[in-house]
N, C-alpha and C positions, 0 to 999 in steps of 0.2 A: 504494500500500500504506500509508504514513504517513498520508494522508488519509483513509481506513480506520479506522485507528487510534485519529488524535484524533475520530472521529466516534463510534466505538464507548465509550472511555473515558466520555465524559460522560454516556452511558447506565447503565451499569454502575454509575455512582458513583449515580444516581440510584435503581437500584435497589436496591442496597445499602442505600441508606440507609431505604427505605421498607418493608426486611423486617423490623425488630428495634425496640424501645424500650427504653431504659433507664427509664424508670420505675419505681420502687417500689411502684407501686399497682398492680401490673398484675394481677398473683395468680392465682387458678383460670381469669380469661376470657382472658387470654392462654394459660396452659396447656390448657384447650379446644382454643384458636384452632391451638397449635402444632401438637398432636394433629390436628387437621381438614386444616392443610396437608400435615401428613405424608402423611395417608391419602388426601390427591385432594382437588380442588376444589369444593365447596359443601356440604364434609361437617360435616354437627353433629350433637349429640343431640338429639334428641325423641321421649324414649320414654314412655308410659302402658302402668302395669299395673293391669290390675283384677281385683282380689281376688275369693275366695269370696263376701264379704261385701258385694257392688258396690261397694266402695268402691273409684275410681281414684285412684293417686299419678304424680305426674311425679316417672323414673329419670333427673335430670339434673346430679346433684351430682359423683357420680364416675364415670368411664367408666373399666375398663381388660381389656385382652384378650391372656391368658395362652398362649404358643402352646404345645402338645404336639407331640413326635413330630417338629422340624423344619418344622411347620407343614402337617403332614397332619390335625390338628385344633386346635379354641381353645377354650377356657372364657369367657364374654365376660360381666362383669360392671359391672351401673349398678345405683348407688343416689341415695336421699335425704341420704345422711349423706356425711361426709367420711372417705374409706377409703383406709388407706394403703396404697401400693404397693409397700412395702417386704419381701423376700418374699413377694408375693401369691399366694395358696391356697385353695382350699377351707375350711381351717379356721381363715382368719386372716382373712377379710370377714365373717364370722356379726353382723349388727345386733342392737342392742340393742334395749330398750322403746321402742315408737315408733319404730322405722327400719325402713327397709324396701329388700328387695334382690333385683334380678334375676338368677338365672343361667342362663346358654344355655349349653348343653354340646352340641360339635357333634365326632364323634369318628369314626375310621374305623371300618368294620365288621369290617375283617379289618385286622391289622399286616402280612399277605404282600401286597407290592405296593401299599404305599398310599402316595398321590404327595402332594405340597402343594398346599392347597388355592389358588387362584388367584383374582384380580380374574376377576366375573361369577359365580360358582360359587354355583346355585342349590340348597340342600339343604330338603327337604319336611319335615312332621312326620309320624308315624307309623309306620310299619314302615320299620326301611332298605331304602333302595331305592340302587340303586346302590353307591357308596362307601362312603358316610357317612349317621350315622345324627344325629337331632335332640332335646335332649333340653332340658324348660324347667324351672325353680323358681320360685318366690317365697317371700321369705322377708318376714314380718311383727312384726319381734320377735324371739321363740322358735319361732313358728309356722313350718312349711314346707309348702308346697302343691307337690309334684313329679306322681308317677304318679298321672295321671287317662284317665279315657278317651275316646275321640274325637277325638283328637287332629288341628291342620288347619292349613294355612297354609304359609310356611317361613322360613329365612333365606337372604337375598342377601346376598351379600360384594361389593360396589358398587367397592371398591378394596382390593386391600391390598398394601403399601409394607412396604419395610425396615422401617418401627421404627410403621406406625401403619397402621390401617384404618378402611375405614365398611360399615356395613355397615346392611338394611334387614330387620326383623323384622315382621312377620304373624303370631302367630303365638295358636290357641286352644284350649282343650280343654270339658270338662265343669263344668271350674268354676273356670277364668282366662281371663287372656289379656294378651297382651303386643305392642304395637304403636308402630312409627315406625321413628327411624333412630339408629344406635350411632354414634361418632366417638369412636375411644380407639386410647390407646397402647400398643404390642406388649410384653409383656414374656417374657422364659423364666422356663419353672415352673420351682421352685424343687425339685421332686419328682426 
């Protein structure tokens, strides 16, 4: 049992030391990185949205995803810009000139009987089908591009963990479209 012991200890220490940096410089790629371990393993962002206007932006500056309901749905929000997560809300991400910003609104269809969403849980675009329904924006500025028609694709929730998730978006209509992978941090709505 003690040889056990001393054999495990030096392991431990070794991993320890290899999960954390004091570093000053570490900043947003470490707050990613944190985010991505929380949510599972090989999770990062890499989202493109592309506008009415074909113009694509990479959504990889801030990632974060607001849970409702105990986690029967999320609001899951990436931009260009740096966006604070301090009470994050609907009316407290809106970008400026030149910024731009995705939202995924993924909600239940009914409140009677609706469970938390789980690692794997695939939700379509389009009419609710099942549970949950799927819903996209972009926002350009002042501009917002929501209800279009045609709507195709869906969102996969690849993991989701206590405080962080990854998740995989497909997702297009008649005149966007939104594609890659999320990696962000859980927060409760402040609603």
């Amino acid at each position: 049992m003690t040889i056990r012991w001393l054999t495990l200890v030096p392991l431990l220490c070794v991993s320890l030391a290899s999960c954390g940096s004091d570093d000053e410089g570490a900043g947003a790629a470490d707050a990613e990185a944190t985010s991505a371990s929380e949510a599972g393993p090989a999770c990062t962002t890499a989202l493109t949205a592309t506008y009415p206007d074909g113009t694509s932006v990479e959504l990889n500056t801030t990632t974060a995803a607001v849970e409702l309901g105990d986690g029967t749905g999320y609001t899951l929000y990436a931009t260009d810009y740096d966006l604070s997560t301090t009470d994050i809300g609907t009316a407290t991400v809106r970008p400026g000139a030149g910024q731009h910003l995705a939202s995924v609104f993924i909600a239940p269809v009914s409140q009677d009987g609706a469970t938390a969403i789980e690692s794997g849980a695939n939700v379509p675009a389009g009419q609710p089908t099942g549970d949950l329904s799927l819903g996209v924006i972009l926002y350009s500025g002042e501009d917002d591009f929501g209800v279009a028609s045609a709507p195709a694709g869906s969102v996969t929730f690849d993991e989701i963990g206590e405080s962080g998730m990854c998740a995989s978006i497909d997702y297009t209509d008649d005149e966007k479209s939104l594609q890659g992978t999320f990696a962000a941090e859980i927060f409760d709505s402040p609603f």
